[in-house]
PyMOL Python script that loads the backbone (N, CA, C, O; Angstrom):
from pymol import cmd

cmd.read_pdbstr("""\
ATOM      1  N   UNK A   1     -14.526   6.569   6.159  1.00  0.00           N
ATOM      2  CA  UNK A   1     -13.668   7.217   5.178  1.00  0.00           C
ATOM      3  C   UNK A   1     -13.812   6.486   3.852  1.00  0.00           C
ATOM      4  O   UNK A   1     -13.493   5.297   3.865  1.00  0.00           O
ATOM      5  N   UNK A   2     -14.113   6.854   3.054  1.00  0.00           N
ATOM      6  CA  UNK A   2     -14.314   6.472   1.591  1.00  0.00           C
ATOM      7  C   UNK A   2     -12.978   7.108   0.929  1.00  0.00           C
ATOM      8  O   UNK A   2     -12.594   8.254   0.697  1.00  0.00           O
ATOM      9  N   UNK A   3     -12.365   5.569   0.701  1.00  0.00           N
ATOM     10  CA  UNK A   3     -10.966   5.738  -0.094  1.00  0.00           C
ATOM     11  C   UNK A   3     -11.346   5.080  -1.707  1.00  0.00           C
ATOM     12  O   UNK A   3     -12.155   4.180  -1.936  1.00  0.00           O
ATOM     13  N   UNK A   4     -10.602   5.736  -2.587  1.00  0.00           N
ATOM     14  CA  UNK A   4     -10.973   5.531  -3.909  1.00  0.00           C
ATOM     15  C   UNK A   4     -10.637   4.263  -4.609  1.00  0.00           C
ATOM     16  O   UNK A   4     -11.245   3.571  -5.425  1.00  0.00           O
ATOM     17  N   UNK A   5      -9.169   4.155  -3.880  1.00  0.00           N
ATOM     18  CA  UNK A   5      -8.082   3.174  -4.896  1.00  0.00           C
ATOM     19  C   UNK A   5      -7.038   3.457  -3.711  1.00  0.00           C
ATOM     20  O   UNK A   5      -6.717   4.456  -3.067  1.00  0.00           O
ATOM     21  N   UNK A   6      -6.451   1.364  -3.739  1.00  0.00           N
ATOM     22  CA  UNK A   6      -5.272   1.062  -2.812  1.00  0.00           C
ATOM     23  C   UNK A   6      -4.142   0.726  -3.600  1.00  0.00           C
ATOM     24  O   UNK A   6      -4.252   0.077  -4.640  1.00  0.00           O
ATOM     25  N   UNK A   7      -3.111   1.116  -3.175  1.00  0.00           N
ATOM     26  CA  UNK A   7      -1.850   0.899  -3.839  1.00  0.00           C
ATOM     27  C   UNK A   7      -1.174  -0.024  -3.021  1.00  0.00           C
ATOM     28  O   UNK A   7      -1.439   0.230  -1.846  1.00  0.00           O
ATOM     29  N   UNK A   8      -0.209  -1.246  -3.162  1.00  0.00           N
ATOM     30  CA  UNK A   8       0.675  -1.576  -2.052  1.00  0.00           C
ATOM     31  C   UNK A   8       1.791  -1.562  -3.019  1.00  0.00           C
ATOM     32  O   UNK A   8       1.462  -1.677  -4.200  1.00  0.00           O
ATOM     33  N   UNK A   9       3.066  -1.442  -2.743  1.00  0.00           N
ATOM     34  CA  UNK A   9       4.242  -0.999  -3.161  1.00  0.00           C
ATOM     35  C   UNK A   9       5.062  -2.225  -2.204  1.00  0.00           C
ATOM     36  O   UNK A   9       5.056  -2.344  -0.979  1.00  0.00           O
ATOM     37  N   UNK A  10       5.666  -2.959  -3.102  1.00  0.00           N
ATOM     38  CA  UNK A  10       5.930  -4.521  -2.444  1.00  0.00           C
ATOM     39  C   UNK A  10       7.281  -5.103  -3.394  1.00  0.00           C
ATOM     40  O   UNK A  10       7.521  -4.860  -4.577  1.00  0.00           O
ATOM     41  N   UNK A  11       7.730  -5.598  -2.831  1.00  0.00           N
ATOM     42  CA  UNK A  11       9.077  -6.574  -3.486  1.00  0.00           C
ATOM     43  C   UNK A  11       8.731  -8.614  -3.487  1.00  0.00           C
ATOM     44  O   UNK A  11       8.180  -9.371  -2.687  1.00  0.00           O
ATOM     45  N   UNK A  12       9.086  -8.712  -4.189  1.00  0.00           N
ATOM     46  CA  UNK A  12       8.746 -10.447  -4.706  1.00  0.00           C
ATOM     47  C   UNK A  12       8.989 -11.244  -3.485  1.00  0.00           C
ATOM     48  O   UNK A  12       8.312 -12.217  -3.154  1.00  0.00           O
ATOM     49  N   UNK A  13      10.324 -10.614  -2.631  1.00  0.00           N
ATOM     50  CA  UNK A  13      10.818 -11.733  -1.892  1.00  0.00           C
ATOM     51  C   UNK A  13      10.089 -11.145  -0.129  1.00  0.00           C
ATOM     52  O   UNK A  13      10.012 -11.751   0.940  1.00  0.00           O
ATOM     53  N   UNK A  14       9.712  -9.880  -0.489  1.00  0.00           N
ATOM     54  CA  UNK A  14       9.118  -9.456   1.185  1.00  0.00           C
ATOM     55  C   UNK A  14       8.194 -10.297   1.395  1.00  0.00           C
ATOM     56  O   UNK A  14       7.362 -10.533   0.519  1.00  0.00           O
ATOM     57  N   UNK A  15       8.157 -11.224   3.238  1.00  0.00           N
ATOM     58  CA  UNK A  15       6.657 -11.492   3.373  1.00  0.00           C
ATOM     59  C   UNK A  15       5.477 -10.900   4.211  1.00  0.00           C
ATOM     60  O   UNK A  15       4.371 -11.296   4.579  1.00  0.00           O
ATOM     61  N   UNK A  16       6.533  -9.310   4.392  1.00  0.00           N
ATOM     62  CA  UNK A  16       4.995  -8.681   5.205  1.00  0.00           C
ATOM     63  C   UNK A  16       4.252  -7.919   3.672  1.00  0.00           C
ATOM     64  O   UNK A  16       3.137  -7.410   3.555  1.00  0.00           O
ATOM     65  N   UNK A  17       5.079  -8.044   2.886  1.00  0.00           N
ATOM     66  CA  UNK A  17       3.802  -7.141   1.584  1.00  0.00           C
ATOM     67  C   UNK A  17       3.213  -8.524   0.962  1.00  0.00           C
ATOM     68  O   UNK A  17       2.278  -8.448   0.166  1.00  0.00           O
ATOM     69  N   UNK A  18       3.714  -9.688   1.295  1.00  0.00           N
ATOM     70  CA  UNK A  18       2.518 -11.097   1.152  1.00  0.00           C
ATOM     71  C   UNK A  18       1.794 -11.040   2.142  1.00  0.00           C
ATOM     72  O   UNK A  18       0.711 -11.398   1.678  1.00  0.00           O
ATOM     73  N   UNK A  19       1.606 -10.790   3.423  1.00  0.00           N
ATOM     74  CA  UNK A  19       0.443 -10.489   4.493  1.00  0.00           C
ATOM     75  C   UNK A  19      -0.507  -9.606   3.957  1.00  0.00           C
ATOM     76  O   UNK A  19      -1.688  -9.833   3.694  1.00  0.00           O
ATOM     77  N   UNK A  20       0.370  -8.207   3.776  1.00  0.00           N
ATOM     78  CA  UNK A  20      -0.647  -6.817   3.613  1.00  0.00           C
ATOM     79  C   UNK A  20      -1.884  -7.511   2.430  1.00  0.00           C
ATOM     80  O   UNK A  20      -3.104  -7.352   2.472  1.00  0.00           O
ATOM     81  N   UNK A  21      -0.818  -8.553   1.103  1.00  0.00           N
ATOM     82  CA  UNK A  21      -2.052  -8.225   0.061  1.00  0.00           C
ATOM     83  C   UNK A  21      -2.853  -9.536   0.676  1.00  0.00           C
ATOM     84  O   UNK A  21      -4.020  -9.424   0.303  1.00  0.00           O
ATOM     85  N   UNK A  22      -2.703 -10.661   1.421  1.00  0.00           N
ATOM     86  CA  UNK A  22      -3.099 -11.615   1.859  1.00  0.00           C
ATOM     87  C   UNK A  22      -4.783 -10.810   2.644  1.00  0.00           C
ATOM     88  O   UNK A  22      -5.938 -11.005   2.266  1.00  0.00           O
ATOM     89  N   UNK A  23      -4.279  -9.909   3.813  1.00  0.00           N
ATOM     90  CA  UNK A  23      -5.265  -9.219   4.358  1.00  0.00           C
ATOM     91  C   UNK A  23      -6.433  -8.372   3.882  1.00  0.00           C
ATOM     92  O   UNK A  23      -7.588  -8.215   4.279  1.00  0.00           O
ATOM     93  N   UNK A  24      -5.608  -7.820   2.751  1.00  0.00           N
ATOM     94  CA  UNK A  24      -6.238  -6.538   2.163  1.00  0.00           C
ATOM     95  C   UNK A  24      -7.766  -7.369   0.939  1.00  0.00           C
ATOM     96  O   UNK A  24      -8.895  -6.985   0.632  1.00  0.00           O
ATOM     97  N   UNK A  25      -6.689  -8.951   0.503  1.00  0.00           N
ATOM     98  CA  UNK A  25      -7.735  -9.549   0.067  1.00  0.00           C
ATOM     99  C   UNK A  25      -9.167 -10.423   0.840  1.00  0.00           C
ATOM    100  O   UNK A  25     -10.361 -10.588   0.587  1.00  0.00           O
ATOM    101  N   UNK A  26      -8.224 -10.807   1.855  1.00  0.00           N
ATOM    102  CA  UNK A  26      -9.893 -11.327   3.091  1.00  0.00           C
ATOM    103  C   UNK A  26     -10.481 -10.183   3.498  1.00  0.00           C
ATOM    104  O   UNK A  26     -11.029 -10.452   4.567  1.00  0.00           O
ATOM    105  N   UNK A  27     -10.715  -8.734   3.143  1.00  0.00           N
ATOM    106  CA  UNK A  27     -11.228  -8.025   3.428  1.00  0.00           C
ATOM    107  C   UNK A  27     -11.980  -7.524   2.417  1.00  0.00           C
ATOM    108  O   UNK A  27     -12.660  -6.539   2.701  1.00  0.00           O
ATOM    109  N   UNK A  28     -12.035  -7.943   1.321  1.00  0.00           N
ATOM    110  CA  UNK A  28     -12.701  -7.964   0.282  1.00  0.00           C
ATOM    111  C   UNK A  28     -12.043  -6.154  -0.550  1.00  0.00           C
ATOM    112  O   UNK A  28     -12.610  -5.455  -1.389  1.00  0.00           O
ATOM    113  N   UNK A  29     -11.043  -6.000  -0.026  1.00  0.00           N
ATOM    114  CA  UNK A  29     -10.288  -4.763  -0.741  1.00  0.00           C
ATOM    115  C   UNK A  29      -9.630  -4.962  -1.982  1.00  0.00           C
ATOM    116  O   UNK A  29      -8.806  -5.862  -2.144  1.00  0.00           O
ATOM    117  N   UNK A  30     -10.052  -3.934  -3.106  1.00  0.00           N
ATOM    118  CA  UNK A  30      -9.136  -4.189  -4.276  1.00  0.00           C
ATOM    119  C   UNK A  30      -8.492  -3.314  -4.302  1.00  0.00           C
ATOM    120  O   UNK A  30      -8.955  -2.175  -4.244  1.00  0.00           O
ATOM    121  N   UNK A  31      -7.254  -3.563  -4.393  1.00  0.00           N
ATOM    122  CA  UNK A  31      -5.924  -3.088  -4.866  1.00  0.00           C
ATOM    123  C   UNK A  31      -4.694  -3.469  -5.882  1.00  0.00           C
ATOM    124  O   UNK A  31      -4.646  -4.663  -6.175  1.00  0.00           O
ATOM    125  N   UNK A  32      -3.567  -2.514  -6.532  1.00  0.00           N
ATOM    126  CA  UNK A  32      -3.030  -2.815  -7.075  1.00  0.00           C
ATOM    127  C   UNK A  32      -1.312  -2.593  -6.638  1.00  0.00           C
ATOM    128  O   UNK A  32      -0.704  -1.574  -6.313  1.00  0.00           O
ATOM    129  N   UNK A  33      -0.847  -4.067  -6.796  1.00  0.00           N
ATOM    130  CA  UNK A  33       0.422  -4.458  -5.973  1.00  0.00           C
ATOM    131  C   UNK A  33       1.803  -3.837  -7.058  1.00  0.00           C
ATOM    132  O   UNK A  33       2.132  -4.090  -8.217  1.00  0.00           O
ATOM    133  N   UNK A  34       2.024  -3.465  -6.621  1.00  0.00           N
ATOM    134  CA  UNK A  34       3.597  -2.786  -7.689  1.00  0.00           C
ATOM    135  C   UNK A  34       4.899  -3.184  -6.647  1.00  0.00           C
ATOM    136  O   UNK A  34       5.273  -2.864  -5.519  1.00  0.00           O
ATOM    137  N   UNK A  35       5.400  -4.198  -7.891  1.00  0.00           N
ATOM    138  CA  UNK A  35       6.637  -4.764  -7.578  1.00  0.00           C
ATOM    139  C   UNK A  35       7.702  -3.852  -7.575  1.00  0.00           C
ATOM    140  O   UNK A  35       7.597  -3.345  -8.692  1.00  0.00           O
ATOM    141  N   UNK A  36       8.527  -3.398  -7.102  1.00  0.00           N
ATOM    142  CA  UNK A  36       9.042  -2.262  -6.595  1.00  0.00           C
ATOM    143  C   UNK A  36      10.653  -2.921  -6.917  1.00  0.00           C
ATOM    144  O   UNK A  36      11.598  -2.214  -7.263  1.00  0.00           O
ATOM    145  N   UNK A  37      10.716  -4.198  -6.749  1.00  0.00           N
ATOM    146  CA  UNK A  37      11.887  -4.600  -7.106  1.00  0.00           C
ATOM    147  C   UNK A  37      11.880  -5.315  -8.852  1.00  0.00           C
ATOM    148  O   UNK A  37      12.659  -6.159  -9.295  1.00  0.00           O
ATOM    149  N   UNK A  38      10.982  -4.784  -9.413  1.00  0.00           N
ATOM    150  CA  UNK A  38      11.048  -4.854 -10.618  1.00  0.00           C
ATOM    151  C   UNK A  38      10.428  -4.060 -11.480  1.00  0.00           C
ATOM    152  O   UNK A  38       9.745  -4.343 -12.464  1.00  0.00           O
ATOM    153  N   UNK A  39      10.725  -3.050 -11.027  1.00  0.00           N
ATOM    154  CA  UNK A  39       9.880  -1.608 -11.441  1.00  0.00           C
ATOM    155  C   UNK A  39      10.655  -0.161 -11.084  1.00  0.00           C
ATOM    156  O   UNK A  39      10.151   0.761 -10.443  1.00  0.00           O
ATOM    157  N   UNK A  40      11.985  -0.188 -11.649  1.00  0.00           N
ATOM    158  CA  UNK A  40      12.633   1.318 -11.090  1.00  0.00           C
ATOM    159  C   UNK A  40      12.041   2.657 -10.918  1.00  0.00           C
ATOM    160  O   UNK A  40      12.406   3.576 -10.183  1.00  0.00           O
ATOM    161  N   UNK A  41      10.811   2.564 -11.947  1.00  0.00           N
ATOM    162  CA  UNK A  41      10.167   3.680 -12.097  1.00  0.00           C
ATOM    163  C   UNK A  41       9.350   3.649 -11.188  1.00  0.00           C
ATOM    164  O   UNK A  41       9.167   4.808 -10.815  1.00  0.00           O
ATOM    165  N   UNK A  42       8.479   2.631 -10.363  1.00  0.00           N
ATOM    166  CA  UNK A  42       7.694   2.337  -9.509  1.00  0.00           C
ATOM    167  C   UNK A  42       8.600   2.989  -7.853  1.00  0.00           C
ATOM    168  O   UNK A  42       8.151   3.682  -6.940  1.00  0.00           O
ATOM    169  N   UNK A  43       9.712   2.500  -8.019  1.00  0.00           N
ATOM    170  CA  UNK A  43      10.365   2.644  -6.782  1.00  0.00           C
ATOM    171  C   UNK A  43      10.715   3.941  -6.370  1.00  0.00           C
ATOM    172  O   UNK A  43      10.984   4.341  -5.237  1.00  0.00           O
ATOM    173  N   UNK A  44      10.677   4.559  -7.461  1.00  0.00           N
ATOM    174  CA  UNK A  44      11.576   5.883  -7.484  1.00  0.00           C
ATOM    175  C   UNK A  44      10.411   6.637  -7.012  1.00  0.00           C
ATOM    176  O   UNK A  44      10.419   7.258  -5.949  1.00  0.00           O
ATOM    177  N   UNK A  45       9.354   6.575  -7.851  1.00  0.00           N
ATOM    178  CA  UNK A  45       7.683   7.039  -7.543  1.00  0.00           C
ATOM    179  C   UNK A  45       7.421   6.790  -5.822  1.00  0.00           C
ATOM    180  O   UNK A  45       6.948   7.639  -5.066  1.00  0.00           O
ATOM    181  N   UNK A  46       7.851   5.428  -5.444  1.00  0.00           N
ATOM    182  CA  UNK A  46       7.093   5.336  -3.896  1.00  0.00           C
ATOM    183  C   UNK A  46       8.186   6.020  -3.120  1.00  0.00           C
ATOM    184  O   UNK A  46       7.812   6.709  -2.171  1.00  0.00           O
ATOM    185  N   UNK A  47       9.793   5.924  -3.427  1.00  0.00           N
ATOM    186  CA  UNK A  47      10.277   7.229  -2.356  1.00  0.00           C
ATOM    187  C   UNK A  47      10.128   8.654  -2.442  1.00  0.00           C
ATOM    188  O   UNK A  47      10.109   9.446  -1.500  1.00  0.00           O
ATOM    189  N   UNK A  48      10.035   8.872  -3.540  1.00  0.00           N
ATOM    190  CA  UNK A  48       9.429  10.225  -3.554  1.00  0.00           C
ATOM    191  C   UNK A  48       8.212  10.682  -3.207  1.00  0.00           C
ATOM    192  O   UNK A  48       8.029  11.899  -3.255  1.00  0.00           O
ATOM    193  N   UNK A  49       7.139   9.805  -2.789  1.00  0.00           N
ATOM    194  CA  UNK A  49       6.114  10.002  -2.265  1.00  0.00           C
ATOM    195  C   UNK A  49       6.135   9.964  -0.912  1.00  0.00           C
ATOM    196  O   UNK A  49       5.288  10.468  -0.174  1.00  0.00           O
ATOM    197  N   UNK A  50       7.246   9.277  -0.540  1.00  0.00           N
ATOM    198  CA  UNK A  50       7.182   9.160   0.879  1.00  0.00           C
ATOM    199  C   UNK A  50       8.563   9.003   1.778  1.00  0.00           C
ATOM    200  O   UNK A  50       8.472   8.852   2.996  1.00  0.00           O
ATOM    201  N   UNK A  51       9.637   9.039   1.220  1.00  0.00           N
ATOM    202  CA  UNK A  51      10.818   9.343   1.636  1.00  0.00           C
ATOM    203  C   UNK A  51      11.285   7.754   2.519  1.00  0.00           C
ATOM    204  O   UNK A  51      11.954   7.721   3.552  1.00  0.00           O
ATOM    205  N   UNK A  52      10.664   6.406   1.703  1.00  0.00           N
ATOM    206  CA  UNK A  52      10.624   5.360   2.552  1.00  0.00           C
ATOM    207  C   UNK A  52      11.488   4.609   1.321  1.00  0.00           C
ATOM    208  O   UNK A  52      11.205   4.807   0.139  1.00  0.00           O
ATOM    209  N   UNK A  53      12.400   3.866   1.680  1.00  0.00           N
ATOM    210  CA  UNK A  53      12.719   2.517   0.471  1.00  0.00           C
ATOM    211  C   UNK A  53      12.555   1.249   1.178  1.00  0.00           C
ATOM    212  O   UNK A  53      12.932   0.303   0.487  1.00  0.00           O
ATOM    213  N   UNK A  54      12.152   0.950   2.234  1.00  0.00           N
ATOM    214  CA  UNK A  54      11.385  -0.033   2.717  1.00  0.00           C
ATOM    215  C   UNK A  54      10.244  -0.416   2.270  1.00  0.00           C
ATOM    216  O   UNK A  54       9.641   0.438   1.620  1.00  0.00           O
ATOM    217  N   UNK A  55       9.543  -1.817   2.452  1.00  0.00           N
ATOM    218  CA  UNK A  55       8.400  -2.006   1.752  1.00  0.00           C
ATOM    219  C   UNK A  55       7.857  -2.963   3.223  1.00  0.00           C
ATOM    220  O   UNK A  55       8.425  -3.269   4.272  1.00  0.00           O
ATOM    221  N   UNK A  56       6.922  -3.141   2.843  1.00  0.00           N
ATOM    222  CA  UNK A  56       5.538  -2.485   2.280  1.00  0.00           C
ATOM    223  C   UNK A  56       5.009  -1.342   2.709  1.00  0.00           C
ATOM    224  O   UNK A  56       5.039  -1.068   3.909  1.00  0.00           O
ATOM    225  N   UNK A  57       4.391  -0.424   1.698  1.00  0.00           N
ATOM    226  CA  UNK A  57       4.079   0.939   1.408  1.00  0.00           C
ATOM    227  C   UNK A  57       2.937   0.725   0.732  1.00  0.00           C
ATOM    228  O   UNK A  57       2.805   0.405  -0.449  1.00  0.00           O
ATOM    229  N   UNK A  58       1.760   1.007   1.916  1.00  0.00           N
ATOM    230  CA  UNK A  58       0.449   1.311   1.213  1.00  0.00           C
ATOM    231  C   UNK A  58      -0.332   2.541   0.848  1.00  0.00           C
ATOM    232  O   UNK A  58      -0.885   3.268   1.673  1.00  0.00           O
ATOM    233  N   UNK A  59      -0.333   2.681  -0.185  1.00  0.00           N
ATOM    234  CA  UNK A  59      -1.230   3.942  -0.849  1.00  0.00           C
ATOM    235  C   UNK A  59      -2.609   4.039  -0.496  1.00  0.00           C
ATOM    236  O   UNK A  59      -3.135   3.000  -0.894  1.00  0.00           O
ATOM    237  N   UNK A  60      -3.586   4.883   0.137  1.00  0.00           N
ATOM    238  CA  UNK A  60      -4.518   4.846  -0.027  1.00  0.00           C
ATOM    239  C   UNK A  60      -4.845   6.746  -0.551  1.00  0.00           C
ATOM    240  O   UNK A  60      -4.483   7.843  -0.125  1.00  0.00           O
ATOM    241  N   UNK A  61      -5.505   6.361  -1.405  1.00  0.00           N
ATOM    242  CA  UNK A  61      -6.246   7.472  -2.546  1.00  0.00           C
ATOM    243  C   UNK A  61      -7.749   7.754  -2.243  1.00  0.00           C
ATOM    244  O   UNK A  61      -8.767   7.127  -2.538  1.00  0.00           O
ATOM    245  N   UNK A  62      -7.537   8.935  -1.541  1.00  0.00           N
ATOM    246  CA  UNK A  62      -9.162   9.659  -1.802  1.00  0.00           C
ATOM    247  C   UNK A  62      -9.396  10.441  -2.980  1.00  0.00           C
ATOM    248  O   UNK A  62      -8.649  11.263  -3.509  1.00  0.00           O
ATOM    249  N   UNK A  63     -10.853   9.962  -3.402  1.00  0.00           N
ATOM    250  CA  UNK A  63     -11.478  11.025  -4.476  1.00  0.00           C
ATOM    251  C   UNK A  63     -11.318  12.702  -4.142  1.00  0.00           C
ATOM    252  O   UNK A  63     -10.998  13.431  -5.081  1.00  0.00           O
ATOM    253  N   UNK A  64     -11.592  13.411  -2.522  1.00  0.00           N
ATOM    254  CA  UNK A  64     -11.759  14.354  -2.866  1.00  0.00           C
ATOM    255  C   UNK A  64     -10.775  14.933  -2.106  1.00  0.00           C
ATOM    256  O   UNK A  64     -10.892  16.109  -1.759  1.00  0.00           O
ATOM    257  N   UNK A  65      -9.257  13.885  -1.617  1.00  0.00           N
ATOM    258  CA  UNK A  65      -8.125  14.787  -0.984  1.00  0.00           C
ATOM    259  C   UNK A  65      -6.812  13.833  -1.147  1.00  0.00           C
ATOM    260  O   UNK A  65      -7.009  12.636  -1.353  1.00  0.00           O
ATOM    261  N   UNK A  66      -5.831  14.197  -1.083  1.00  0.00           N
ATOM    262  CA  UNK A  66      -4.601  13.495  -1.135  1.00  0.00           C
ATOM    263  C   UNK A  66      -4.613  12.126  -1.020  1.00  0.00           C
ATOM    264  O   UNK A  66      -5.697  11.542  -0.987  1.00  0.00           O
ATOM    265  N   UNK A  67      -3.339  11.385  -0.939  1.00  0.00           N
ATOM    266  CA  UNK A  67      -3.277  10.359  -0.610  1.00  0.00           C
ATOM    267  C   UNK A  67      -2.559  10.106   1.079  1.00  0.00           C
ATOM    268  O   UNK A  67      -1.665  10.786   1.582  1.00  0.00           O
ATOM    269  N   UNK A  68      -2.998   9.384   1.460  1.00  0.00           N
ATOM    270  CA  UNK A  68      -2.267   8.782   2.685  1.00  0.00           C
ATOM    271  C   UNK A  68      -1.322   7.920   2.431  1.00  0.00           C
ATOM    272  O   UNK A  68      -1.145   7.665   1.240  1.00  0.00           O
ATOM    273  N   UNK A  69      -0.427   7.209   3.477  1.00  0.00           N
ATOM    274  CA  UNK A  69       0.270   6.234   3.326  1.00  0.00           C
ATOM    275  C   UNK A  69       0.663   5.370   4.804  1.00  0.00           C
ATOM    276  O   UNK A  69       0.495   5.754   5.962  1.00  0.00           O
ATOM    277  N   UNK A  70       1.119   4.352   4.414  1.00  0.00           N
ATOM    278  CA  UNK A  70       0.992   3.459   5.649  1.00  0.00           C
ATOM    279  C   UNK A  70       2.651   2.787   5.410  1.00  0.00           C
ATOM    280  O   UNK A  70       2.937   2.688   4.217  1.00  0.00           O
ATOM    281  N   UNK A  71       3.429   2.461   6.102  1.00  0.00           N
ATOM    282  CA  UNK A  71       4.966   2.104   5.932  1.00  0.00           C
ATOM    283  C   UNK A  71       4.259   0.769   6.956  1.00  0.00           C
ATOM    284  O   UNK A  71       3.692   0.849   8.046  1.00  0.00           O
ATOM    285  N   UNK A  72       4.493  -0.145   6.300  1.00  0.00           N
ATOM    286  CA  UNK A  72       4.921  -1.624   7.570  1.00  0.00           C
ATOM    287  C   UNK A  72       3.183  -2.114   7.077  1.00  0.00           C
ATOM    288  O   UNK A  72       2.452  -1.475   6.320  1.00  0.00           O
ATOM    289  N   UNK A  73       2.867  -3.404   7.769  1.00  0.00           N
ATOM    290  CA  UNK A  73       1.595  -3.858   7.958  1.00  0.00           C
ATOM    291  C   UNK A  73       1.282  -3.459   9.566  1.00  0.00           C
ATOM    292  O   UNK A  73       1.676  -4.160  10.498  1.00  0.00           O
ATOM    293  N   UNK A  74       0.524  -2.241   9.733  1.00  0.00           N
ATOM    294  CA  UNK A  74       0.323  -2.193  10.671  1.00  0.00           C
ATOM    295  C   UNK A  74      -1.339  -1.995  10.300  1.00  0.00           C
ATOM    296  O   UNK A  74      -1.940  -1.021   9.847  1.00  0.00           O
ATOM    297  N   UNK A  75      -1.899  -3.625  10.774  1.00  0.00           N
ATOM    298  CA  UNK A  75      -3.301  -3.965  10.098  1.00  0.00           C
ATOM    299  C   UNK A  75      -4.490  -3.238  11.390  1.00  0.00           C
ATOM    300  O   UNK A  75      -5.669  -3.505  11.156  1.00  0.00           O
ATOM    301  N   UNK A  76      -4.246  -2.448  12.563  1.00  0.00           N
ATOM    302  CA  UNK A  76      -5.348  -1.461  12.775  1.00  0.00           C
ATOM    303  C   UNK A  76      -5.208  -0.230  12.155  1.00  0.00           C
ATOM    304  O   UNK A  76      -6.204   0.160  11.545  1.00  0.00           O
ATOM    305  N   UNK A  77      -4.388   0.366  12.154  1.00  0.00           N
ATOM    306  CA  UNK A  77      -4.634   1.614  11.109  1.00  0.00           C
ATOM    307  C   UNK A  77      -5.013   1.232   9.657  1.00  0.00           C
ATOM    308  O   UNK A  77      -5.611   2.155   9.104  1.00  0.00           O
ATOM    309  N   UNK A  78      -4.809  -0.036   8.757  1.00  0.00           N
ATOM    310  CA  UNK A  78      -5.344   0.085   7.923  1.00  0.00           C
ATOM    311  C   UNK A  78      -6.445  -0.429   7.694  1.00  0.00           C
ATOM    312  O   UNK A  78      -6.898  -0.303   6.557  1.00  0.00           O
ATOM    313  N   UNK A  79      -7.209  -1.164   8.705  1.00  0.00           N
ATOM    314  CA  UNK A  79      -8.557  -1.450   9.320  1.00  0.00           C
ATOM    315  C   UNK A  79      -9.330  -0.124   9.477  1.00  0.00           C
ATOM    316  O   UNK A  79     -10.323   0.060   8.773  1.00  0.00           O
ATOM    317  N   UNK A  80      -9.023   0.590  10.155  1.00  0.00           N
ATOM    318  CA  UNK A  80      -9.232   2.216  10.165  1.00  0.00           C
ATOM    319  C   UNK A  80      -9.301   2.910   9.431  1.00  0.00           C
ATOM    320  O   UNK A  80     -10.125   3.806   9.614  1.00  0.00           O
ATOM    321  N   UNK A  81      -8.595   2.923   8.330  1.00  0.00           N
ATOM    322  CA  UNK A  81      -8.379   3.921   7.035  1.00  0.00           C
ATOM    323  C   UNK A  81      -9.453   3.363   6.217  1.00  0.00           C
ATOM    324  O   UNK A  81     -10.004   4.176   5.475  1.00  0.00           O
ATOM    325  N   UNK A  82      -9.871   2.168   6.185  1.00  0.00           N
ATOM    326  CA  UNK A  82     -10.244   1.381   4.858  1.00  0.00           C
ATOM    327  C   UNK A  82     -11.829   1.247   5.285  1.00  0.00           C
ATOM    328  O   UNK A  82     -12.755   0.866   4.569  1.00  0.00           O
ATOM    329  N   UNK A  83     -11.863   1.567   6.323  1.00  0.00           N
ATOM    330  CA  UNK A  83     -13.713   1.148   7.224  1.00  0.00           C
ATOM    331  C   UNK A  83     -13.573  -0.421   6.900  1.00  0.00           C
ATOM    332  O   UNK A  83     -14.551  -0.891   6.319  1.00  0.00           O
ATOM    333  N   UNK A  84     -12.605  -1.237   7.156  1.00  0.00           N
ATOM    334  CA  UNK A  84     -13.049  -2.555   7.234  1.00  0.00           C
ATOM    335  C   UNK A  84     -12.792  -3.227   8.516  1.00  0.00           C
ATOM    336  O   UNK A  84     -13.148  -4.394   8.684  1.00  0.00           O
TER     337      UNK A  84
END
""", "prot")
cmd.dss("prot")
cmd.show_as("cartoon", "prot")
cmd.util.cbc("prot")
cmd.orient("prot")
């Protein structure tokens, strides 16, 4: 699966969205982390995308179809999603 662009949607003090970007970086994945607890507009954006105010919330963006999303670090599905 060829994903375009990763989003993680994360708060300062969570430490599973310090795992997700911990992982997402030994996997040689670039992504961009949005502090969610310092970003109202960010937050408002990730529940409305996904009806979650829990974090971590990973975005993954295909070029030629929607986006997916992932609630929690659950690192085989995003091993799976990401071909890593």
């Amino acid at each position: 699966m060829n994903y375009s662009n990763v989003k993680v949607y994360a708060t300062t003090t969570c430490p599973y969205c310090t795992m997700v970007a911990d992982w997402l970086k030994s996997k040689n994945v670039t992504f961009d982390k949005v502090l969610v607890d310092q970003d109202q507009q960010a937050a408002n954006e990730m529940i409305q995308k996904t009806g979650q105010m829990g974090v971590p919330v990973i975005e993954i963006g295909y070029a030629d179809r929607k986006s997916e999303f992932i609630v929690g670090f659950n690192q085989p599905q995003l091993a799976y999603m990401l071909g890593v």
